[in-house]
C-alpha positions as CSV (number, residue, x, y, z in Angstrom):
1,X,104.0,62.2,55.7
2,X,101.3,61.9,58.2
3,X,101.9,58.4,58.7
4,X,105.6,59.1,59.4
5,X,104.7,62.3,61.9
6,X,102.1,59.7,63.7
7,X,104.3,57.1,63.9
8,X,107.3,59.4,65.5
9,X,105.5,61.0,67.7
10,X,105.6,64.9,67.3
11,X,101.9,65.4,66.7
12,X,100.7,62.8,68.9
13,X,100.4,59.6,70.6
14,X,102.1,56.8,68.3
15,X,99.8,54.0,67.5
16,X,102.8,51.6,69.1
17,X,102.2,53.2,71.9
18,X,98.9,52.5,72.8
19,X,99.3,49.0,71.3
20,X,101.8,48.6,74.6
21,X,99.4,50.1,76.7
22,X,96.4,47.8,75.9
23,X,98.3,44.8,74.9
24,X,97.8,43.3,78.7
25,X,94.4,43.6,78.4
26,X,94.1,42.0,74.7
27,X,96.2,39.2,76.6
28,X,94.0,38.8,79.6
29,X,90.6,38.7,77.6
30,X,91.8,35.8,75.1
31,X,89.4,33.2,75.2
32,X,92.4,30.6,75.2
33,X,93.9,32.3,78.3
34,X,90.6,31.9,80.4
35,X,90.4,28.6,79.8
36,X,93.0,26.0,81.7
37,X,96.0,25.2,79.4
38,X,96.6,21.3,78.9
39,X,100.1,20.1,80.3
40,X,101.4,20.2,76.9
41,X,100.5,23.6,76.5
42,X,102.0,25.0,79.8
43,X,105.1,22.5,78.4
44,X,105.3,24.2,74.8
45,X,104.7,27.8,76.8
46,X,107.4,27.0,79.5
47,X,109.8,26.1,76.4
48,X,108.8,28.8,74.5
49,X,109.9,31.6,77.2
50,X,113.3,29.4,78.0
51,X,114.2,29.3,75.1
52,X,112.6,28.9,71.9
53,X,112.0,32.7,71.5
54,X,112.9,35.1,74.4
55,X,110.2,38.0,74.8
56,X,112.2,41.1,76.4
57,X,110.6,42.3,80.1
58,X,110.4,45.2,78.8
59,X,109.1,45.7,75.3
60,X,107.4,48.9,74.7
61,X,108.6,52.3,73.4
62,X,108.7,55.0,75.6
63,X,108.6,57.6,72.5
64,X,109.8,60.9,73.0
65,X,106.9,62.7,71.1
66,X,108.7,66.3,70.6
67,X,112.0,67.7,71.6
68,X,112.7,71.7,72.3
69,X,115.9,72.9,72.0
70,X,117.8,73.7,75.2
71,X,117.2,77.5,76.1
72,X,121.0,79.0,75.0
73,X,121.8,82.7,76.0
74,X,124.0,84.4,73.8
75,X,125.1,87.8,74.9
76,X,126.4,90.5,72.8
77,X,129.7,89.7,70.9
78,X,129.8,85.9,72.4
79,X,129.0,84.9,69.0
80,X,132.6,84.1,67.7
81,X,132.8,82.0,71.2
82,X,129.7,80.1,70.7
83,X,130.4,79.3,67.2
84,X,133.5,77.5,68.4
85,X,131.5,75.8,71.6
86,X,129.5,74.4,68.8
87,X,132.2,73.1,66.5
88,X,134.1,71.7,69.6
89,X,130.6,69.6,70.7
90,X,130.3,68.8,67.3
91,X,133.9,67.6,67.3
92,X,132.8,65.2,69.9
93,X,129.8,64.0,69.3
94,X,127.5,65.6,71.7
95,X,124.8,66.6,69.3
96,X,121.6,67.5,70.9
97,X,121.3,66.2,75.1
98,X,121.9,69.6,76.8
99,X,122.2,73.4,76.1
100,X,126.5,72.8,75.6
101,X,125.3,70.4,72.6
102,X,126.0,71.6,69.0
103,X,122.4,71.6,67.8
104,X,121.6,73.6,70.6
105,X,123.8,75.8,70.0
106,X,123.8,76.0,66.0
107,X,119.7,76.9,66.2
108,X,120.5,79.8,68.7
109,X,123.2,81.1,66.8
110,X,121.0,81.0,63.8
111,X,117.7,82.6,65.8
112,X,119.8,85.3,66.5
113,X,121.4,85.9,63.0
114,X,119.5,84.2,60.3
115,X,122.4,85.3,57.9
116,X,124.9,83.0,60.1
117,X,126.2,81.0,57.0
118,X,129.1,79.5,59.3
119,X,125.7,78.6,61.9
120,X,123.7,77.4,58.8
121,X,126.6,75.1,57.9
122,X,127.4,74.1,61.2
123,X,123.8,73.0,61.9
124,X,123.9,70.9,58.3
125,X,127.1,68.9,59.5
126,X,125.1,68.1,62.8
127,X,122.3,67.4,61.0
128,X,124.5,64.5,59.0
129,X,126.4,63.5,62.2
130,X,122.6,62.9,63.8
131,X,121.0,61.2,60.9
132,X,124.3,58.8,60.6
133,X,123.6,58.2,64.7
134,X,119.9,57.5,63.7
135,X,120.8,55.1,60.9
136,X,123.1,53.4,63.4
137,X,120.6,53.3,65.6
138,X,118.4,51.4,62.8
139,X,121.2,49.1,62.5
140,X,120.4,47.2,65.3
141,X,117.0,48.7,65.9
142,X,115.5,44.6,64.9
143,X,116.7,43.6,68.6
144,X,117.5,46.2,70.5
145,X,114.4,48.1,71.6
146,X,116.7,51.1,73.3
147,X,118.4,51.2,69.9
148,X,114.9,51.9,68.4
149,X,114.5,54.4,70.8
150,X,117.7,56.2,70.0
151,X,115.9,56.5,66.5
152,X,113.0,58.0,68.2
153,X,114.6,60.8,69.9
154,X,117.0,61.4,66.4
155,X,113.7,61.7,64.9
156,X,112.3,64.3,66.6
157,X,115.4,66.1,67.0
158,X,115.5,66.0,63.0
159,X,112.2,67.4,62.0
160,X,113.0,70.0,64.3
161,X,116.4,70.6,62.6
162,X,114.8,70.7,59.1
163,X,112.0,68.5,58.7
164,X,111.2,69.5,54.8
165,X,115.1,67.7,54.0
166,X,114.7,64.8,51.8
167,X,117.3,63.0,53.8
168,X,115.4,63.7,57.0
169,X,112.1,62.2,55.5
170,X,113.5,59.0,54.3
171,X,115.5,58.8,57.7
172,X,111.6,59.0,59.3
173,X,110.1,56.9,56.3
174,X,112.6,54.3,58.1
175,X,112.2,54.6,61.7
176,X,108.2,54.3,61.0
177,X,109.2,50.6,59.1
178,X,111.4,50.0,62.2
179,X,108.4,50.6,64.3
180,X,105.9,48.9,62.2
181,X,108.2,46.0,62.3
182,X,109.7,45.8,66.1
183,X,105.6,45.8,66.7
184,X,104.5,43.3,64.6
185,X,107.8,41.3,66.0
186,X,106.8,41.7,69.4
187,X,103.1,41.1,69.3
188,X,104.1,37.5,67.1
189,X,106.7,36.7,70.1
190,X,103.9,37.2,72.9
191,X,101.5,35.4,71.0
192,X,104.1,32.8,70.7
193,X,104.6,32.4,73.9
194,X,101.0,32.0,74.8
195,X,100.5,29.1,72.5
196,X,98.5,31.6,70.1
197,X,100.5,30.0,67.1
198,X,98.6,31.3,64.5
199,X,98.0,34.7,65.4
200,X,101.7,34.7,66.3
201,X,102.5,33.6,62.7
202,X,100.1,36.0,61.3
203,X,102.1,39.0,63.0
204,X,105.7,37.4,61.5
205,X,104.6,37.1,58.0
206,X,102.9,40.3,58.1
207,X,106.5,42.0,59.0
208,X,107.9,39.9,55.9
209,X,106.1,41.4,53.8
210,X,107.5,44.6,54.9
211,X,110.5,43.6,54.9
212,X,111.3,40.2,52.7
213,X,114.2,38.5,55.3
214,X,113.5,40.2,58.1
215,X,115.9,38.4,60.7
216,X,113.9,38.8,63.5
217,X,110.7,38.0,61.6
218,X,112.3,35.1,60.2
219,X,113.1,33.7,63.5
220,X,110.3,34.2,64.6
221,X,108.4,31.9,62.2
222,X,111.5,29.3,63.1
223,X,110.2,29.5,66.6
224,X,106.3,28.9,65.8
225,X,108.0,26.2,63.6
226,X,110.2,24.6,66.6
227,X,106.7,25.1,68.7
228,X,104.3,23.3,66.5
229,X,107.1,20.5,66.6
230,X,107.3,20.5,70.2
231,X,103.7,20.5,70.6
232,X,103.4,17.3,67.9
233,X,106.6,16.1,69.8
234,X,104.2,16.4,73.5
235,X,101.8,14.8,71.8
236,X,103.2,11.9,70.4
237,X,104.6,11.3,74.2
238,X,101.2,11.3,75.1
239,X,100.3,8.7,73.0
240,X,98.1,11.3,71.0
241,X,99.6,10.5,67.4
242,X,96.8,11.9,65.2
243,X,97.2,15.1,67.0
244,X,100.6,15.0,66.5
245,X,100.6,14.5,62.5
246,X,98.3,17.8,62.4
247,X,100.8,19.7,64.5
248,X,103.5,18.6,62.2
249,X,101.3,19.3,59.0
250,X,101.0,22.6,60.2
251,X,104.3,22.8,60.6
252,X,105.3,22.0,57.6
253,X,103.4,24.2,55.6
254,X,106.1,27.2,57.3
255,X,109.5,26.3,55.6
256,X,108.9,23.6,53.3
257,X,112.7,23.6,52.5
258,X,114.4,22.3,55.5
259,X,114.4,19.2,56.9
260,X,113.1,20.3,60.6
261,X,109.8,18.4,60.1
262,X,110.8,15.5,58.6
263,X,113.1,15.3,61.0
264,X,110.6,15.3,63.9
265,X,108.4,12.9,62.3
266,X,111.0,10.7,62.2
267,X,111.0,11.1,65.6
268,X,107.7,11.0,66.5
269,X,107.7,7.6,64.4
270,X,109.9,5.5,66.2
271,X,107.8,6.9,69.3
272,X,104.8,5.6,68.0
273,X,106.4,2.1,67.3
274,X,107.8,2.5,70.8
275,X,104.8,2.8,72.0
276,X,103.2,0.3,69.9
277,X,105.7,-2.2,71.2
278,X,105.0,-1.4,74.6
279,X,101.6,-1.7,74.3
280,X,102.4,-5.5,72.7
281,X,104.7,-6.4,75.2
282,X,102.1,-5.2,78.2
283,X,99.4,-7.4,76.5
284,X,101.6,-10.6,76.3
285,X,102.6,-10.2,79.6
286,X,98.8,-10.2,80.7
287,X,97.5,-12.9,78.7
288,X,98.7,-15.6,81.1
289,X,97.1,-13.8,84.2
290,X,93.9,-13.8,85.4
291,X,91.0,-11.9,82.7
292,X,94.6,-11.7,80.7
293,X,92.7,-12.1,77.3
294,X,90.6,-9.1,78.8
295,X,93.5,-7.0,79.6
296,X,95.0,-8.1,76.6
297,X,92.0,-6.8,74.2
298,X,92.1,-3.1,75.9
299,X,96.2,-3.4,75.2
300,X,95.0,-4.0,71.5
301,X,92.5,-1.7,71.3
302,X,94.7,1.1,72.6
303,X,97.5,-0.2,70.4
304,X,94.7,-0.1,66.4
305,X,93.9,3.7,68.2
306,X,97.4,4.9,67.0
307,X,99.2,2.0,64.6
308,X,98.7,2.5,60.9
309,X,96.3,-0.1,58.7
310,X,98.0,-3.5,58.8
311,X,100.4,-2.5,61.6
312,X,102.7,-6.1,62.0
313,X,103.0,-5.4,65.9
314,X,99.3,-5.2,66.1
315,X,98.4,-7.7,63.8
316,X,101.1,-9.7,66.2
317,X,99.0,-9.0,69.1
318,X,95.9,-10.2,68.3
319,X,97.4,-13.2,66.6
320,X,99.0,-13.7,70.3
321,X,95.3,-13.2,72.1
322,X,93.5,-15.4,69.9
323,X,95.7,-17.8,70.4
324,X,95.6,-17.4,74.0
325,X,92.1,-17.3,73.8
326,X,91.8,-20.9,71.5
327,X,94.9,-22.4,72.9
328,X,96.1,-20.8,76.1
329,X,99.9,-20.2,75.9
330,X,99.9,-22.9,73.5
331,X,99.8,-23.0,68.9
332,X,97.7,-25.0,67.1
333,X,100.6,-27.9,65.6
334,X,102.5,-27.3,68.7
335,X,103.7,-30.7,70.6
336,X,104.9,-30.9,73.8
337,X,105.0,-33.4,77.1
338,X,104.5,-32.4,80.7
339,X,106.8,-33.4,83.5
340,X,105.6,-35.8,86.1
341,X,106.1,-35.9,89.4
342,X,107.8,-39.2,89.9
343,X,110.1,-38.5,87.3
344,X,110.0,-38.6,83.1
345,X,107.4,-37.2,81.0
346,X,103.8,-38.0,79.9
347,X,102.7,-39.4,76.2
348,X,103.5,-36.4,73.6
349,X,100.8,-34.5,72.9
350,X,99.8,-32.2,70.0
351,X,97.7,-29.2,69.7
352,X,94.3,-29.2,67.9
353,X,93.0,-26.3,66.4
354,X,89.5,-24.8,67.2
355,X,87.2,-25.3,64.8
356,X,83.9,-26.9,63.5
357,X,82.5,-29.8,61.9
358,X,80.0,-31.8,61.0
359,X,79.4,-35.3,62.8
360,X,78.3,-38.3,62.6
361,X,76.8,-40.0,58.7
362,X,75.2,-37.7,55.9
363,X,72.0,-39.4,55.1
364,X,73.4,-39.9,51.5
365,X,76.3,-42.6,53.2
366,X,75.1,-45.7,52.0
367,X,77.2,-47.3,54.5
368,X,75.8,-45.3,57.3
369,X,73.4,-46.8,60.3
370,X,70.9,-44.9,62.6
371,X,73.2,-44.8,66.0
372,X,75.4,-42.4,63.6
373,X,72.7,-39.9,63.0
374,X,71.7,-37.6,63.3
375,X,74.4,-35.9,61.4
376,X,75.0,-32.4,63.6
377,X,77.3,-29.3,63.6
378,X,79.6,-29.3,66.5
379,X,82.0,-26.2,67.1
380,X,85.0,-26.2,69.5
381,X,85.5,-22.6,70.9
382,X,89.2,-23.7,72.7
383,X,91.7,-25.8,71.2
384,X,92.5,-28.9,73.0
385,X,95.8,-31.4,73.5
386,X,95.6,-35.3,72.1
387,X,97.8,-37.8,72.3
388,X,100.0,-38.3,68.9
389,X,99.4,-42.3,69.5
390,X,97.4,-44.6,71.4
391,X,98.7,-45.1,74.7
392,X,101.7,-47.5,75.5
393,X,102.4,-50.3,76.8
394,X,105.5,-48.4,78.5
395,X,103.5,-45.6,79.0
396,X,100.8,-47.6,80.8
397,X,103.8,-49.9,82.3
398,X,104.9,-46.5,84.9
399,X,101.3,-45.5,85.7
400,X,101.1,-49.8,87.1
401,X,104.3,-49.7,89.0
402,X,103.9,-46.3,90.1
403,X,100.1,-46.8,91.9
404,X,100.2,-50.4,92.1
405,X,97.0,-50.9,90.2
406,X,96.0,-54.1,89.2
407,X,94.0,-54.1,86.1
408,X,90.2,-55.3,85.6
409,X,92.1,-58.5,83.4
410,X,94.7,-58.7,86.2
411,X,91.8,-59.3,88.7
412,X,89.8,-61.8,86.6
413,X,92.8,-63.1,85.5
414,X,92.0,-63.8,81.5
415,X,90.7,-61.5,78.4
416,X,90.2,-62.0,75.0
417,X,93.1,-63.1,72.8
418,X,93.4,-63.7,69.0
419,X,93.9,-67.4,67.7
420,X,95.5,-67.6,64.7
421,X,94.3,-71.5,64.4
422,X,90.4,-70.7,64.8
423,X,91.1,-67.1,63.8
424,X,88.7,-66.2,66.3
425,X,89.4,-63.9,69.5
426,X,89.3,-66.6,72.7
427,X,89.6,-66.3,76.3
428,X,93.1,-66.7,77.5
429,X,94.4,-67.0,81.0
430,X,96.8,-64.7,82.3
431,X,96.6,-62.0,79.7
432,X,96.6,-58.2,80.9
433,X,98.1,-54.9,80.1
434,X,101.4,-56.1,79.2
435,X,100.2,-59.1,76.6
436,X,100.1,-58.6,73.2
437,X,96.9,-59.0,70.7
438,X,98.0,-63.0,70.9
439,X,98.9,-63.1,74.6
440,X,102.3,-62.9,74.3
441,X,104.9,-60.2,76.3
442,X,104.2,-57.3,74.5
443,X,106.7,-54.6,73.2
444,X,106.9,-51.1,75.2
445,X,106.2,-49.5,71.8
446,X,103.0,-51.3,71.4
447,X,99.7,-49.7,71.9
448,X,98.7,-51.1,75.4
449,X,95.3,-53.8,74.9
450,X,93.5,-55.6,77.8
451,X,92.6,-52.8,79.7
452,X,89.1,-51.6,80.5
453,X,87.4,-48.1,80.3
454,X,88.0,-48.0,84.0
455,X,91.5,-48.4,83.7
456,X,91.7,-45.9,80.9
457,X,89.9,-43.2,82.9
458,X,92.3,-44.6,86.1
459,X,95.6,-43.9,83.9
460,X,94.0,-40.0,82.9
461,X,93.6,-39.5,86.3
462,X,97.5,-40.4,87.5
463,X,98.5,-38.2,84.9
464,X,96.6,-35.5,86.1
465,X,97.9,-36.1,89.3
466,X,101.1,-36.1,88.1
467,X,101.0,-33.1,85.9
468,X,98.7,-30.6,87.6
469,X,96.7,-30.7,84.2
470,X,93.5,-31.7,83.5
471,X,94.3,-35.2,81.4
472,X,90.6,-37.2,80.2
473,X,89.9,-39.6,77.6
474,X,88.3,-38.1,74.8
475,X,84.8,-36.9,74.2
476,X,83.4,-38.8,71.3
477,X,82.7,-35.5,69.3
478,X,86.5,-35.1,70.2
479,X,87.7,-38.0,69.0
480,X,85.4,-37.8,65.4
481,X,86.8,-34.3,65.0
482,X,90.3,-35.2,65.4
483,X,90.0,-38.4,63.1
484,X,88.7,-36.7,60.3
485,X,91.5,-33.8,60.5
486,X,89.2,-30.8,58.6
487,X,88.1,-33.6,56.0
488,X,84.3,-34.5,55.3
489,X,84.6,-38.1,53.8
490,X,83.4,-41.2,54.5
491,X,86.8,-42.5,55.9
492,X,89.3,-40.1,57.4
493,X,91.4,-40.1,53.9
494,X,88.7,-38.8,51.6
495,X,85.8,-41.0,49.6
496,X,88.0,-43.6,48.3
497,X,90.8,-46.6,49.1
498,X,93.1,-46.2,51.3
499,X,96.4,-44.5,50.5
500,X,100.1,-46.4,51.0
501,X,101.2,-46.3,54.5
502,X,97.7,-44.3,55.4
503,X,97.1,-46.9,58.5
504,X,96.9,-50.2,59.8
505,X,93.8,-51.6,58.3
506,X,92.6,-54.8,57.2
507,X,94.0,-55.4,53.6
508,X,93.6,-57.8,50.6
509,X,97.2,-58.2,50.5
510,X,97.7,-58.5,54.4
511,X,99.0,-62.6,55.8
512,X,98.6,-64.1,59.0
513,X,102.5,-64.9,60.3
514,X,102.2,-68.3,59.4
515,X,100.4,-67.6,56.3
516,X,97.5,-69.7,56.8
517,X,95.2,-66.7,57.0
518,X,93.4,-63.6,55.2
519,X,90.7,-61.7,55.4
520,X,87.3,-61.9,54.0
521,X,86.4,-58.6,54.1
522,X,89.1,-56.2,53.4
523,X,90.1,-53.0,51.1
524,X,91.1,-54.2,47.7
525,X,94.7,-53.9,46.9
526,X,95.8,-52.4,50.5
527,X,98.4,-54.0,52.9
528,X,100.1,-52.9,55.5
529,X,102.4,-55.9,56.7
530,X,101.2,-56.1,60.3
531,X,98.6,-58.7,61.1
532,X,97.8,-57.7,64.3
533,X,98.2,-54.3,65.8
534,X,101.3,-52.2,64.8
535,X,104.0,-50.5,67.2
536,X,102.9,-46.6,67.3
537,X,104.2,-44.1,65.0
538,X,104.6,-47.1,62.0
539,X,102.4,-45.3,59.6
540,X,101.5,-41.7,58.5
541,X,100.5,-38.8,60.7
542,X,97.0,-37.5,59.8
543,X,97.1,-33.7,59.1
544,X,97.0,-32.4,62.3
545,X,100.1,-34.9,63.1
546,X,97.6,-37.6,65.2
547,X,98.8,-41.5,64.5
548,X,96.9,-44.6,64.1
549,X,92.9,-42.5,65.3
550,X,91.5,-45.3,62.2
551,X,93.0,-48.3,62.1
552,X,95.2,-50.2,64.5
553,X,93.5,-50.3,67.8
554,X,90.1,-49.0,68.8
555,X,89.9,-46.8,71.3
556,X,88.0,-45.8,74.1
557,X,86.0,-42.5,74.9
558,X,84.3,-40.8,77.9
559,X,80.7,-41.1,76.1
560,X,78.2,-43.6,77.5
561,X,76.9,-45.3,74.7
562,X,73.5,-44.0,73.4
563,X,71.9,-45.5,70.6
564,X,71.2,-41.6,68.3
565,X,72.7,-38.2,69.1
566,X,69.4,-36.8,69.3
567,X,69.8,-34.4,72.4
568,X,73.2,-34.9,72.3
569,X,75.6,-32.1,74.3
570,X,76.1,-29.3,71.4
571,X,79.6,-28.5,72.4
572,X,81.1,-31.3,72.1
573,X,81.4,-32.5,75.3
574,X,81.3,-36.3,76.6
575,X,77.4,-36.9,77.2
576,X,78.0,-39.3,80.2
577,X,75.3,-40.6,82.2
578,X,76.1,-41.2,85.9
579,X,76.5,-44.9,86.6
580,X,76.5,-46.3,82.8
581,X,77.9,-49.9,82.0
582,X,78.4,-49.5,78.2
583,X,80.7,-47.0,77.2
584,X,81.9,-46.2,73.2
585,X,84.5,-47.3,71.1
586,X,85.8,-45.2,68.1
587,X,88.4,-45.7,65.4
588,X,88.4,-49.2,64.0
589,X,90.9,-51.5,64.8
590,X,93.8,-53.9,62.9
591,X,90.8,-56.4,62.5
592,X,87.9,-54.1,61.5
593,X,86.2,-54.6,58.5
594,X,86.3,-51.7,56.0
595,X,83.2,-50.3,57.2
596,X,84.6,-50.2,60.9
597,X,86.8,-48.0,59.1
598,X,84.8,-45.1,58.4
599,X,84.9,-41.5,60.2
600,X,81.5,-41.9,61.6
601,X,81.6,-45.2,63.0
602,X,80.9,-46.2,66.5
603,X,80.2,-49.0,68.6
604,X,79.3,-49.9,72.5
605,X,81.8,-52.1,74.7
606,X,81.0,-52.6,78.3
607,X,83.0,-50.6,80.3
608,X,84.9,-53.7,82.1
609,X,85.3,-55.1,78.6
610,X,89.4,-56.1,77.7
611,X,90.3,-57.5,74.3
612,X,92.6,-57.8,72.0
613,X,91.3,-55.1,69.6
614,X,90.9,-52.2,71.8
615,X,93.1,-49.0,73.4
616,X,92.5,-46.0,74.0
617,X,94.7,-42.2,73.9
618,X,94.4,-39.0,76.0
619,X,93.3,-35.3,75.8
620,X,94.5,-32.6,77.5
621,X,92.7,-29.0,78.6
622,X,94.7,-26.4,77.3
């Protein structure tokens, strides 16, 4: 019973006792304390103290460490009397507070005659009445720290009464639990609410173990619970999502068997895909502005700091800047027109993927010349925008009645025009722009002919005008790239004939209109039905959705001619030389033999040159 008389406090200073006394001290010299709490910390403490656990003001236990009977004078003959003062305090209750109290008075009546059997039985019914006040007392001795008081003082009046009863020792047995436990309680709930989680958790689970369901105990480790989720909760506000799965793994480790945590990560999920989606959204908004991509890339990176592998919002994201790095705001496949300022809408053009390839003839092309050579790698970094068919005569038609240009064959007054007779290309008067291959009124849906590189770079230049966007003919690594369509064959359809419907070539099986002619040198078994050059859009899309780049009408590009690519630009760009008169045609035309045909062919034109066999198309910077 040593323990027991310690922890009452008859023999000396109770151990809870000078836990209260130094317990500010312990506080203040925590190395957490000293340093400065985080914002979630001063958060979770704030919530802590409001509500989460509530740590009494005043928590310690002012022990009452021995108790002396009142002093009670009994004179001669008052016995009789004082035996009935007694029973009438006993009779009400008042057991032990002032000299008028029935202990009191039962232990003087029982000094003064030890043989007092009405005293001795007296005092054992106020013994009973104070150990059923004490266990009372212990009732509610969990939350009430003056009801654990109350136990203190019935303590000490106890062993006083008869500390050798068995009912006594188990009374003091008790109130040294309730002690043990109303300390370990109150040391968890201050270190609670000072964010020291795990001590406080220790100090809970050691009262368990005292006591297996100890209400107050068990609250307790609800509240380190409801902290720990807070604190993830804080966290995952933050944007701090790893921290807040090891809060919530701690906190799950506490009561495995309700649904609190999974609960909160739940919660903390749809914050992190809240966040995750804001992060998106902020990038996609930047990507147009200036250094968007930039911006973008730090949204993305802050965004792979807290999505899970193979996040679809993430993988979104970077999808969106390199897009917007390649294409701008635009998709490889994607076809659209831009407005013009006089009214309608420029030729449709189509989106080109970034990419690289390898141009010009492979030394094993047997059909290959020097000027094609030397074969080279060429990389496009950006996407750009070409025209899905040659120019058109309507097309051209607004850019001429809009400026007023008159044309180089409109000036000289003739170009070159096919003859069926002679089935030669002659000079005809009076052919321009708007003739056909013959000389003839030509359809709006024909690919315009008759114009020169001059006028081609004149009709890029309304458009960008027009537009606001930068519209050029074609670099002749452009044009090469866009032909062959992510293919590596001699012609742009592989390494053999022709396909049905692949183009307008020249064809074993193609007429003259009157039937008088054919040609010499064609693709065996292919025809077409045009003899001549066909309206746009008549024949097959290459794969990237491009009409009529072999075949049809040649086309002019930005390149002066040069007669190798040796020191040729490496990214693809035109390699112009300031005040050239030969320029480059590219793609074959309705008339070209088969070998005219090929991805890799090329061939110089002076730049005021018109005919019946060449076009051209458009790029656009994207």
């Amino acid at each position: 019973m040593a323990r027991s008389a310690r922890k009452t406090g008859l023999l000396a200073i109770p151990r809870i006792a000078i836990v209260a006394l130094l317990l500010p001290a312990l506080l203040a010299g925590c190395p957490r304390d000293r340093e400065q709490p985080s914002r979630a910390e001063r958060q979770a403490r704030a919530e802590v103290r409001a509500g989460v656990v509530t740590v009494s003001g005043d928590d310690s236990l002012s022990q009452t460490l021995t108790w002396r009977a009142p002093a009670v004078q009994i004179a001669e003959g008052e016995q009789a009397r004082t035996r009935k003062r007694a029973e009438a305090a006993l009779k009400a209750g008042r057991l032990f507070a002032d000299a008028d109290s029935a202990i009191p008075l039962y232990l003087a009546l029982a000094k003064r005659d030890p043989g007092d059997k009405a005293a001795q039985a007296g005092l054992r019914r106020a013994l009973r009445d104070l150990l059923a006040d004490g266990e009372r007392a212990l009732a509610r001795s969990d939350e009430d720290i003056e009801a654990l008081r109350r136990t203190h003082d019935v303590a000490a009046v106890a062993r006083v009464v008869d500390g050798d009863d068995e009912q006594v020792q188990a009374f003091l047995a008790r109130v040294d639990s309730a002690d043990t436990l109303w300390e370990l309680n109150r040391d968890g709930e201050h270190a609670l609410a000072n964010a020291r989680y795990g001590e406080a958790l220790a100090k809970f689970r050691e009262a368990l173990a005292l006591e297996p369901r100890q209400p107050r105990a068990m609250q307790g480790v609800a509240a380190v619970e409801s902290a720990l989720i807070r604190r993830a909760e804080l966290a995952g506000e933050d944007g701090d999502f790893a921290s807040a799965q090891r809060w919530l793994a701690d906190a799950a480790k506490l009561r495995p068997d309700i649904g609190t945590v999974p609960d909160a990560r739940a919660r903390i999920e749809r914050m992190r895909s809240a966040r995750i989606a804001r992060l998106r959204d902020a990038g996609i908004a930047a990507l147009p502005q200036m250094n968007g991509v930039a911006e973008a890339r730090k949204r993305l990176a802050e965004m792979l700091l807290i999505a899970k592998p193979g996040d679809p919002v993430a993988a979104e994201l970077r999808e969106r800047i390199d897009l917007a790095q390649h294409y701008g705001l635009y998709r490889p496949g994607q076809t659209f027109t831009d407005a013009i300022k006089h009214g309608g809408r420029g030729p449709q053009m189509v989106v080109l993927p970034h990419g690289a390839f390898r141009m010009g003839s492979a030394d094993g092309d047997r059909l290959g010349v020097d000027n094609e050579r030397p074969q080279r790698n060429i990389r496009f970094d950006r996407g750009f925008a070409m025209s899905a068919t040659e120019v058109t005569v309507g097309e051209f038609r607004r850019f001429v009645n809009a400026t007023g240009r008159r044309t180089r064959a409109m000036r000289r007054g003739f170009s070159m025009a096919y003859d069926e007779r002679s089935g030669n290309f002659a000079r005809r008067s009076h052919v321009d722009w708007s003739s056909d291959y013959a000389g003839r009124p030509a359809a709006d849906d024909q690919p315009v002919l008759h114009v020169s590189a001059k006028d081609a770079d004149a009709y890029a230049h309304w458009l960008t005008e027009q537009t606001g966007k930068h519209y050029r003919l074609p670099s002749e690594a452009e044009f090469e790239y866009a032909l062959r369509a992510g293919g590596s064959g001699i012609w742009p359809w592989g390494d053999g004939a022709p396909p049905a419907n692949a183009g307008n070539f020249t064809g074993a099986r193609d007429v003259s209109p009157h039937g008088t002619r054919r040609w010499n040198n064609a693709f065996a078994g292919y025809g077409d039905t045009y003899w001549g050059p066909a309206p746009v859009r008549r024949f097959k899309p290459n794969a990237w959705g491009l009409h009529d780049l072999s075949g049809n009408v040649g086309e002019w590009v930005a390149d002066c001619w040069h007669d190798t690519y040796r020191r040729a630009p490496k990214d693809g760009a035109a390699w112009v030389n300031p005040g050239c008169r030969t320029r480059v045609i590219r793609g074959g035309s309705w008339a070209s033999s088969p070998e005219q045909t090929r991805s890799a062919w090329r061939a110089p034109a002076g730049v005021d040159n018109t005919n019946a066999r060449v076009g051209f198309r458009v790029v656009r910077d994207i």
